[in-house]
N, C-alpha and C positions, 0 to 999 in steps of 0.2 A: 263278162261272165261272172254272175257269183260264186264267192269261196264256198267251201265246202262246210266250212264254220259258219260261216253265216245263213246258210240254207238249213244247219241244223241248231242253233241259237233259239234262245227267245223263249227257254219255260227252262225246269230247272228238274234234273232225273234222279233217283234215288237209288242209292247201291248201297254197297255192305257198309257205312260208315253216316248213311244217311244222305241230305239234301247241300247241293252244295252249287251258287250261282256264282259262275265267270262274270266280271266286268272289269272293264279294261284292260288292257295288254297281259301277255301271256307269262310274260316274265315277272307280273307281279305274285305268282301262283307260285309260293314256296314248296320244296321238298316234301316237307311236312305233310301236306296237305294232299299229298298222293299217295296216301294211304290204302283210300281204297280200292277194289275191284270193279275190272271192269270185264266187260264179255263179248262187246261187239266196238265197232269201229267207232255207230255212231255213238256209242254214249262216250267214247274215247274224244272226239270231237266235241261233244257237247258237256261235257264236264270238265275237260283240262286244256279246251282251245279258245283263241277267239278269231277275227279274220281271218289273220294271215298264218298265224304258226298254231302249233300243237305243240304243248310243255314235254321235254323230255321226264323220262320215266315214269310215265303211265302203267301200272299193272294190270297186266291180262291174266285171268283166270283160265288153269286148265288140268289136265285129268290128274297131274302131278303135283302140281301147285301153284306161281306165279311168275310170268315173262314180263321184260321192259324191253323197251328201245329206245338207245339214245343218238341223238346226232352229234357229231363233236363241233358244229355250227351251235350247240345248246337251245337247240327249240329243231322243230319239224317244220318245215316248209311249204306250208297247205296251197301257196299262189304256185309252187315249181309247176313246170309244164306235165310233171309225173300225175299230175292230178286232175290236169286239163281236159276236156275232151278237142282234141286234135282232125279227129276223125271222118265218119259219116254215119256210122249207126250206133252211137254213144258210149262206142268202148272206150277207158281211159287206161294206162299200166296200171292204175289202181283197182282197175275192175277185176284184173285177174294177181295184183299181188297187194292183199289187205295188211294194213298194220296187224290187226289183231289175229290175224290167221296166220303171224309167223312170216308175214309178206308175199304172201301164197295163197290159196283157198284152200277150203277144207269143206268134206260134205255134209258137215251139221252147219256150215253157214252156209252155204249154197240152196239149200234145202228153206232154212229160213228168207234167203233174195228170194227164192222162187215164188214164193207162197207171199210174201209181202207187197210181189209185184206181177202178180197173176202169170206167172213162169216167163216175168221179163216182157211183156204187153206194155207196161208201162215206166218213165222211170223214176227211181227213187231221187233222183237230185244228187245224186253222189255218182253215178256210172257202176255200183254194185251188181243192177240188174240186167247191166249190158252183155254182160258174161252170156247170156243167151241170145247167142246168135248164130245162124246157121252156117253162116261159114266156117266156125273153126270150135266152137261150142257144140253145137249138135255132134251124131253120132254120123250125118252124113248132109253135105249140104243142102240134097235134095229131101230133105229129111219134113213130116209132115208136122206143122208148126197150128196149124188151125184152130184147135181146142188147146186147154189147159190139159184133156187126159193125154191129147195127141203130145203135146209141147214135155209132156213128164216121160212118155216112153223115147221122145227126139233127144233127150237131154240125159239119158240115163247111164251113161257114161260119167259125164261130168258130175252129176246128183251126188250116186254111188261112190267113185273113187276121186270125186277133182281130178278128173283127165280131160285134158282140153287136146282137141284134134287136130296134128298135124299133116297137114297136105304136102306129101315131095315125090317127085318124081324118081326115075330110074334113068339117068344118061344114058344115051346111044354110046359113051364111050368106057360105062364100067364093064367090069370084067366077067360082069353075071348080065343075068336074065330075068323076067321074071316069067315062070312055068306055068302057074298056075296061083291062084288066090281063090280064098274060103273067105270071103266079107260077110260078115248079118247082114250088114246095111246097104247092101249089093251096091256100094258105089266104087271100091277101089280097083284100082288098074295100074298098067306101069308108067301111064301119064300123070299120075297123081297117088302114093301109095294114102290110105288113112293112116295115122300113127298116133295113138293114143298116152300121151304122156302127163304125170305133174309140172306146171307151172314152177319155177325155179323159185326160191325164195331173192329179191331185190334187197339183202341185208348181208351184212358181213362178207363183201363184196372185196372189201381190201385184205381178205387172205386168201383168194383165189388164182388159178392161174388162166382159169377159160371157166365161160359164163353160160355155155347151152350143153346139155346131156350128150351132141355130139361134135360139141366142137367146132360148127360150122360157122360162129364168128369169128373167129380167127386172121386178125389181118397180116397181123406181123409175127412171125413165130417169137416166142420166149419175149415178150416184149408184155407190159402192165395190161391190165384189163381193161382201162382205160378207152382203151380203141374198141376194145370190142365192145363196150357197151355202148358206146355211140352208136355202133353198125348194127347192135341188137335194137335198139331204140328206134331206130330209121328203119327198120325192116318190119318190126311189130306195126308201128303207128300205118305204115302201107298194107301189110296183110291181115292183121288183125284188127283193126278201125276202119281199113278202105279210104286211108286218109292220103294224102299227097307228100311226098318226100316232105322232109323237118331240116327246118335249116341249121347251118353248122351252130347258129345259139341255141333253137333250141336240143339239138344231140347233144352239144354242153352239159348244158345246163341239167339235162337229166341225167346224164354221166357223171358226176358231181355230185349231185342231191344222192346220189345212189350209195355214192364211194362214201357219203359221212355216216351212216345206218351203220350201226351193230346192235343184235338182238338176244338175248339169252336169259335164261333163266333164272329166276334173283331169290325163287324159295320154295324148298320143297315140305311137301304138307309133313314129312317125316323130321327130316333132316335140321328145319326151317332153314334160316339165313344162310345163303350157301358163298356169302364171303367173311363169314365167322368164323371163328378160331384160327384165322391165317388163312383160311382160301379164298381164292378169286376169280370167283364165282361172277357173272355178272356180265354186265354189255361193256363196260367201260374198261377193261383187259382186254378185251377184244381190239378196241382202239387204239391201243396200247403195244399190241403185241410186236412185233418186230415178221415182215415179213416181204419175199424176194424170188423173182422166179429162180429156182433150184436150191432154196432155202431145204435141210437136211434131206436132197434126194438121196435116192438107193444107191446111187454111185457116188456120194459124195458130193457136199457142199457148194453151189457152184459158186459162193466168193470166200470161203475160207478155206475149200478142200476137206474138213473137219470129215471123217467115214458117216454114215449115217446112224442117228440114234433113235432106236425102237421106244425109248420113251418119250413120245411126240406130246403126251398131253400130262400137264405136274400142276393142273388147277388145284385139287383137292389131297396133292403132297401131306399138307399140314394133316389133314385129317386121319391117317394111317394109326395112330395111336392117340386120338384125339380121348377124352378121357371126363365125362361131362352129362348132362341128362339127354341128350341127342345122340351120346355117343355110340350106339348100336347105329342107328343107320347113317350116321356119318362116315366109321369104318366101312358100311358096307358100300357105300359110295366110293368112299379110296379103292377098295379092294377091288372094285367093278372097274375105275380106273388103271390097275396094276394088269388086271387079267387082259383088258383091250392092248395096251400096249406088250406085255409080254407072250400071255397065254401062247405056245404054239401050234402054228397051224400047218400042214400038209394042205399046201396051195398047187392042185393039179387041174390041168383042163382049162384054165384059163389063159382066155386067146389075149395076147398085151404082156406074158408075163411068159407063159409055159413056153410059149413058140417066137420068142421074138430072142435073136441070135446077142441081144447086149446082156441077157440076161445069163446065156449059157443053152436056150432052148433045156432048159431041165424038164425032165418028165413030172420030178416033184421039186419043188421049194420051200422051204421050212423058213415059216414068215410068222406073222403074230397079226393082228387087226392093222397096224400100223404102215404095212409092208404097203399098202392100198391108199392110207390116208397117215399121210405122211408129215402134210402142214403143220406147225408145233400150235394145240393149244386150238385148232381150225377144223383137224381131219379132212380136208381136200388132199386133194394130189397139188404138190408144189409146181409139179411141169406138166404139159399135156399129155395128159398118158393115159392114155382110155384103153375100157377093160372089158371083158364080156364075162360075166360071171355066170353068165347060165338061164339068167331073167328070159329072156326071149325065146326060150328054146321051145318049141314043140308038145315037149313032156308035160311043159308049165303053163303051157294055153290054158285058160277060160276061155268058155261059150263067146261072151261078149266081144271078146279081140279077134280080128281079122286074122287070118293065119296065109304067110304069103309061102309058095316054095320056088326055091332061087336055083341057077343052073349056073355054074362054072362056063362058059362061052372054051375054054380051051381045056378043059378036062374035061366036063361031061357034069361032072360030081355036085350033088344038090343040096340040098338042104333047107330045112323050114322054121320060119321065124315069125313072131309075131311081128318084130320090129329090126329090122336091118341096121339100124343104129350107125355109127360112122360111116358105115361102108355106101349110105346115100348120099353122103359131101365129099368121097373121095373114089367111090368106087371099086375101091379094093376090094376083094372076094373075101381075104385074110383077117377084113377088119367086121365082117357080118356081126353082129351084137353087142359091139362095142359102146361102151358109153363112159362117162367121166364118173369119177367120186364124187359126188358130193359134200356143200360143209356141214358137218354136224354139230354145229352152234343152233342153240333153239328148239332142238328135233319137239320137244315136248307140245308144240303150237302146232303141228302140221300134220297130224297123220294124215291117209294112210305115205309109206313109203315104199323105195324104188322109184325107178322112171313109172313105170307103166301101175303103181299101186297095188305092188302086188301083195308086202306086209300091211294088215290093217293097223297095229300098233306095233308097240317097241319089242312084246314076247316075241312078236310071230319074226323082228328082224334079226332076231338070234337066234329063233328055230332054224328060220331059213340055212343060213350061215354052219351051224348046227351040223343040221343033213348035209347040206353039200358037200360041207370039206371033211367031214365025221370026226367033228373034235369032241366029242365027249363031253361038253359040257354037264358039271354036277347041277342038279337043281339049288341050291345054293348058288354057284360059277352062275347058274341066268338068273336069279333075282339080284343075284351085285351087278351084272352085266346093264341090266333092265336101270337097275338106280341110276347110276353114274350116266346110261345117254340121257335119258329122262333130266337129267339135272345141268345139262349141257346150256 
């Protein structure tokens, strides 16, 4: 199989800085010379790779400023099996999680695979335009792929928001039902629900404590991500490639390549340098960071005991009174950091926190952004603690998502969701729209967000937030809100 560098080698492309040709190995390609901008994968590959690796800190361009990613292997691994195709109909993990989209997709690139590859007819030499496939791409498998007009209305899910279509069922042994279902795409049932979710980001993988929205790789409770990313790896490569089990090198070796990625922000078009004047800012803290399952939970430190501390994120500390020609929106960046950790919030209605009896079962909870995303310096959840915030409910359907209604088996008592979220890997009635926190490292590379895409950008994820809990945010409280994740 040829590399991915080598299929895209062999003429020389022009970005913000001008022309510039690779030869020879990738480690001869100084710092310096990573200056400029890039926009998509391939020119990532074809200006700062050659065979086998991709130079770390590559700049990506995007609505805020500029993202890198580095490996702490110091280069990318273009030969890892992450890149391979594995398969049967040319999906590779890289078809649905790109370096340059944040290790994710997003739908101004999907838009562009479509159109470059006559909606995935044919392929690009990279596995890009594999993403269009009816089994888990389209909006129903049985879905009409025929034309390019046909292939843009089967894909319009994915196009729109980057939501790739999950297939699960409903055990004969959970404690629900299903009642009834509202599908557009008249295919789902309780042998297969549809479940339209974002693709995870494949970076900053070592401050996580569980790797899928509901938690369903999980082999070993409270044990490294590790395991589960082999068993996500073995699971995607079969359902989503139609490829044959991976053997334990290769679930390795992509569990590994995975764990060296951290992705983040390195400069805001305001702000610029966001590891100047003392902050650190950047993919290489991330590496760095210090991190352990039960690292400061809510109840308390699981290896020091230390109570838990609301200021989980102290990147841009230094900048609180920074004092300089940046220094407007550098403050406002600190001050967007202060308000995420302190700000308080009246946390009510949430299923994982309001009704779960370690908490107190409180009606209300007086929390801060933190209470949720608790990783220091990550914002994940340090333990498996999934949460339903409201995303799936009813009230918050669109047209395009499937709307399923669920029946209690021993009460009677119902309820409608777009997406059942945990309560499909474990059945529980209690856990219906549950899902994990996500890390917010990088967010600025991946709109839209949520599981299901429900914010198109960063304003609409503090509206959201906003209404639900009714904090009050000042217009002001949401443009520092907005800086500081933008610059994550």
């Amino acid at each position: 199989m040829k590399s991915l560098a080598a299929l895209l080698l062999g003429g020389m492309l022009v970005v913000a800085t001008g022309c510039l040709d690779i030869a020879g190995d990738v480690s001869e390609v100084s710092q310096a010379s990573l200056a400029g901008e890039v926009s998509s994968f391939e020119q990532m590959v074809a200006l700062y790779g050659d065979r086998n690796l991709l130079a770390n800190g590559v700049r990506v361009a995007n609505d805020t400023g500029l993202a890198t990613t580095v490996s702490s292997t110091g280069a990318i691994d273009l030969n890892n099996a992450f890149f391979q195709d594995l398969g049967f109909n040319g999906q590779r993990c890289v078809s649905c999680h790109i370096p340059s989209e944040g290790w994710s997709i997003t739908p101004k690139q999907l838009e562009k695979t479509f159109d470059d590859t006559s909606g995935g007819v044919f392929d690009d030499g990279l596995g890009l335009g594999a993403v269009f496939r009816t089994n888990d791409g389209a909006n129903s498998p049985d879905a009409d792929v025929s034309t390019k007009t046909a292939r843009r209305e089967a894909y319009s899910m994915l196009l729109n928001k980057g939501l790739i279509r999950v297939g699960l069922p409903i055990s004969d042994s959970a404690e629900f039902e299903l009642l009834a279902v509202d599908d557009p795409y008249h295919f789902a049932s309780a042998a297969e629900l549809s479940l339209f979710r974002r693709p995870l980001p494949t970076t900053n993988l070592n401050l996580l404590s569980t790797v899928m929205w509901d938690g369903r790789e999980v082999v070993v409770p409270n044990a490294s991500v590790a395991s589960e990313l082999e068993t996500q790896a073995n699971s995607a490569v079969q359902g989503y490639t139609l490829g044959r089990p991976l053997t334990a090198a290769q679930r390795g070796s992509i569990a590994q390549f995975e764990l060296t990625l951290a992705t983040a922000q390195v400069y805001d078009n305001q702000a610029k340098d966001l590891n100047a004047d003392g902050a650190l800012g950047g993919p290489e803290e991330i590496l760095a960071q210090e991190f352990y399952i039960g690292i400061n939970d809510n109840f308390g430190d699981s290896k020091t005991g230390a109570p838990f501390n609301p200021d989980v994120f102290t990147i841009f500390n230094a900048w609180t009174n920074v004092d300089n020609a940046q220094a407007a929106a550098r403050q406002a960046i600190a001050r967007g950091q202060a308000l995420f950790n302190t700000k308080p919030i009246a946390i009510t209605g949430v299923s994982g926190i309001n009704d779960e009896a370690v908490f107190g079962k409180p009606a209300v909870l007086i929390g801060s952004c933190t209470t949720c995303h608790n990783t220091p310096n990550g914002g994940s959840h340090s333990v498996v603690a999934l949460l339903d915030i409201g995303l799936s409910d009813a009230s918050r359907r669109t047209p395009d998502l499937p709307l399923y209604t669920l029946r209690n088996k021993t009460t009677g008592e119902t309820v409608q969701v777009t997406d059942p979220g945990r309560a499909l890997i474990d059945g529980k009635w209690n856990h219906i729209g549950r899902f994990k926190a996500p890390t917010l490292r990088g967010l600025a590379l991946r709109a839209p967000f949520f599981h299901n895409g429900f914010a198109k950008d960063l304003d609409a994820v503090v509206d959201f937030y906003d209404a639900r809990f009714h904090v009050g945010f000042t217009s002001a409280e949401r443009s520092d809100l907005v800086a500081f994740l933008g610059s994550l």
